[in-house]
C-alpha positions, 0 to 999 in steps of 0.5 A: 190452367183453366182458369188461365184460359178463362182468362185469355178468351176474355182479355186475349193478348193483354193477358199474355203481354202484361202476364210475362212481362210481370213475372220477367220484372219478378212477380211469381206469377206463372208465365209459362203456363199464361204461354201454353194456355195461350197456345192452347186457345190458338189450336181452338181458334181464339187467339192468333199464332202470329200475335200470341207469339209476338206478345209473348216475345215483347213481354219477356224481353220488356219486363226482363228489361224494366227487372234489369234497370231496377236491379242496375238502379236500385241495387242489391238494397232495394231489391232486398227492401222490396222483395220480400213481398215477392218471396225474393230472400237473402238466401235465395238472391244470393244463390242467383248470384253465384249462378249468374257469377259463373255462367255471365251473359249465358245465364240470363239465357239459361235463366229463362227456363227455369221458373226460379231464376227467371224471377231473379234474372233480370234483377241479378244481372242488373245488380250486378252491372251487366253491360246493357248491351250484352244483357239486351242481346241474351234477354232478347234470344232467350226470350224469343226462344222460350215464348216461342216454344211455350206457345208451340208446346201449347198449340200443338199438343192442347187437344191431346192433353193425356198424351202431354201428361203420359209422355212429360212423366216419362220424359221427366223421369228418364231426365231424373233418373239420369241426372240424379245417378250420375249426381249422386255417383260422383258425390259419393265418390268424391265424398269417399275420397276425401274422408277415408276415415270418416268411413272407418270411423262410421263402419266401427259405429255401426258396427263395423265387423257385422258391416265387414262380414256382410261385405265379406259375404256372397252378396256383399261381394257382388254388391262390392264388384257391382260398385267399384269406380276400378273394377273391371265390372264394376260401376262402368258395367252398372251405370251402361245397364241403367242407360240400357234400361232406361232408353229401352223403356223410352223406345218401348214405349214409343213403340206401343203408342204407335203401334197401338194407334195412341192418341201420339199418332194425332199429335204426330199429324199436328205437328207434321200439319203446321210445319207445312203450312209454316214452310218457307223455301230458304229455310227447307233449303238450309234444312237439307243441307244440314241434313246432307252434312249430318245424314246417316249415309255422311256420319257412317261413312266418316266413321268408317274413314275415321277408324279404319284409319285409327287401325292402319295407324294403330297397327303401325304404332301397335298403339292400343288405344288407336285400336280401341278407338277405331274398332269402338267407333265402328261398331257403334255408328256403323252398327247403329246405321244397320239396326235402324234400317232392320227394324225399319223394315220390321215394323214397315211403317209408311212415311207420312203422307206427300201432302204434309211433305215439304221435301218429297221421300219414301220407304220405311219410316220408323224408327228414324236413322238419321236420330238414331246414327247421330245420337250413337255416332255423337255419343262415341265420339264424346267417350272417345274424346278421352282417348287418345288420339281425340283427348288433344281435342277434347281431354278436358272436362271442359271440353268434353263437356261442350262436346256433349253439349254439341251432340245434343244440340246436333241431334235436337236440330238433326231431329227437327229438320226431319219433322219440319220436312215431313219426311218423319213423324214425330214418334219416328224421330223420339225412337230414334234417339232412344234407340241410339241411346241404347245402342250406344249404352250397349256398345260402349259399356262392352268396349269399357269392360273390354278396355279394362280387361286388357289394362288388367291384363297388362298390368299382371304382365308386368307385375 
């Protein structure tokens, strides 16, 4: 990165224009790191915000455009021919294909974050014939997106670069860790399923009378009831303790940056200082309103509503399910509402100062209630969309699928509107949302061994 930045206080903009456009055409050059330098020298004074952003914006979206006519043209031929001397292999063009083939135009969106596709997007896309029009309209988004927020990324934390690096580690780890469990449990699973006998075949192999005697012993029978998809405490109980686990630690350590004065604290100001000085009256008005929509006091109220009337219906149809329902849903958002606001008091943190407020609040600051109550509220209603009466709206993989997708879009602008008004700190609104990671883990994993409880119960009833 230094030598990058050698570079941009030497040649500025045209560093940063011909840099992205070469790797948006399907040079492997670093264009996202020649953003985040750039942003860095913008916090120093060398470079312009404005510009640094704009030139950022015109290279990816030109070079993405110059990528697509070449793949459109040339083909899948050429592309193979030439691309060699760019590390563009068979194997790799062809996954690019798959993924594109899936996603559509989405992907030349999502192509742009991910270093590796964003050398083959343009090109992939083009080969395969995209509508210009459609591609334009996903290349120009994604563009101004990605470069937007590299430049930011750089500007805001260029002069706190220990604090990027602790917070991006941990960040990553809790992303890793979620992603790889929840990959590695299904592939197991499904694995399992389909080849009962391979693992008959592999237990004898092995030895399978000392495997089955170490399953039939005191601990691999805990192990066992430990990871079982059926078992009333089983994985569910498993997997709710490593979400509890891990969102606590991220909300442990947020607390100990702030509460030890960290390096996070400027950060904090920084961010809080250019959202101020970048405000615009139409946008902090649309801003509140999202944030009255999507306020604690509106989302507790709503699932209050919500699973009273899931009870009264409940106890009407002597529906289980409607029961569950209501009392999970009330438990996790109203319950969310309650633990912020104590530990607000509890740590008594100011809010940040009126000068750097753009819409004027007081009282206690951290954590912040609205990141908590959405993210706790969000995630009910995406475990509860699988029963009924929400599984009509959102049974489907699919459809839970995009209601996750939803919760974490609402909850990252629910989030940025409270930072952009000045009414939270940065650090307030990341322990928001590990705290409700948390509360959510707690209360859904108690309603999940609950559920089963009763399913089990039932089912020796009937038997």
């Amino acid at each position: 990165m230094g030598n990058i930045i050698h570079l941009l206080s030497q040649y500025g903009y045209l560093i940063i224009l011909f840099g992205v456009m070469a790797e948006s055409m399907g040079v492997p050059l670093p264009g996202e790191t020649i953003l985040i330098s750039a942003g860095i020298l913008v916090q120093r004074g060398g470079l312009d915000l404005r510009y640094a952003v704009a030139f950022g914006i015109l290279g990816a979206v030109v070079g993405d455009q110059i990528g697509y006519l070449a793949g459109r043209v040339g083909g899948r031929s050429f592309v193979l021919r030439w691309g060699h001397y760019l590390f563009i292999t068979n194997e790799r063009l062809e996954r690019a294909e798959a993924f594109f083939t899936r996603h559509g135009g989405k992907a030349v969106f999502l192509a742009r974050f991910f270093s590796g596709l964003r050398i083959f997007g343009a090109l992939v896309a083009g080969i395969s014939r995209m509508r210009w029009r459609t591609f334009f309209i996903y290349n120009a988004l994604g563009g101004a997106v990605w470069a937007t927020a590299a430049v930011l990324v750089g500007y805001f934390l260029g002069s706190s670069l220990g604090v990027v690096g602790r917070w991006t580690g941990r960040a990553s780890i809790l992303l890793i860790a979620l992603v790889l469990m929840a990959l590695i449990f299904y592939l197991i699973y499904r694995w399992a399923v389909r080849h009962p006998e391979q693992i008959q075949r592999a237990f004898e192999r092995v030895g399978g009378r000392y495997v089955y005697s170490f399953l039939e012993s005191p601990v691999g029978v805990w192990l066992k009831r430990r990871f079982s998809p059926s078992g009333v405490f089983g994985l569910s109980l498993t997997l709710g303790l490593v979400f509890t686990g891990l969102f606590s630690w991220a909300f442990g350590g947020v607390v100990q940056d702030v509460l030890a004065r960290d390096p996070l604290v400027r950060v904090d100001l920084a961010v809080l200082r250019f959202f101020h000085s970048h405000g615009e009256p139409y946008l902090t008005a649309c801003v509140n309103v999202f944030e009255a929509i999507f306020s604690p006091e509106s989302l507790s109220a709503l699932a209050v509503l919500a699973g009273i009337a899931l009870l009264i219906a409940s106890r009407r149809q002597r529906d289980f399910e409607m029961w569950f329902s209501g009392v999970a849903l009330l438990a996790t958002a109203a319950g969310a509402l309650g633990l912020s606001e104590l530990l607000k008091t509890l740590f008594d943190r100011p809010r940040p100062p009126a000068s750097l407020q753009l819409v004027h609040e007081v009282g206690h600051s951290f954590p912040s209630t609205h990141a908590t109550v959405v993210v706790a509220a969000g995630v009910a209603v995406w475990y509860l969309s699988g029963f009924r009466p929400l599984s009509r709206l959102g049974g489907s993989w699919r459809a839970r699928t995009r209601i996750g997708l939803a919760v974490i879009a609402i909850a990252l602008l629910v989030g940025l509107g409270r930072v952009y008004t000045g009414a939270h700190y940065p650090s307030d609104v990341l322990a928001g949302w590990a705290l409700g990671g948390v509360w959510a883990s707690v209360c859904l994993t108690a309603a999940e061994i609950f559920r089963r409880l009763h399913k089990e119960k039932i089912v020796e009833i009937g038997g």
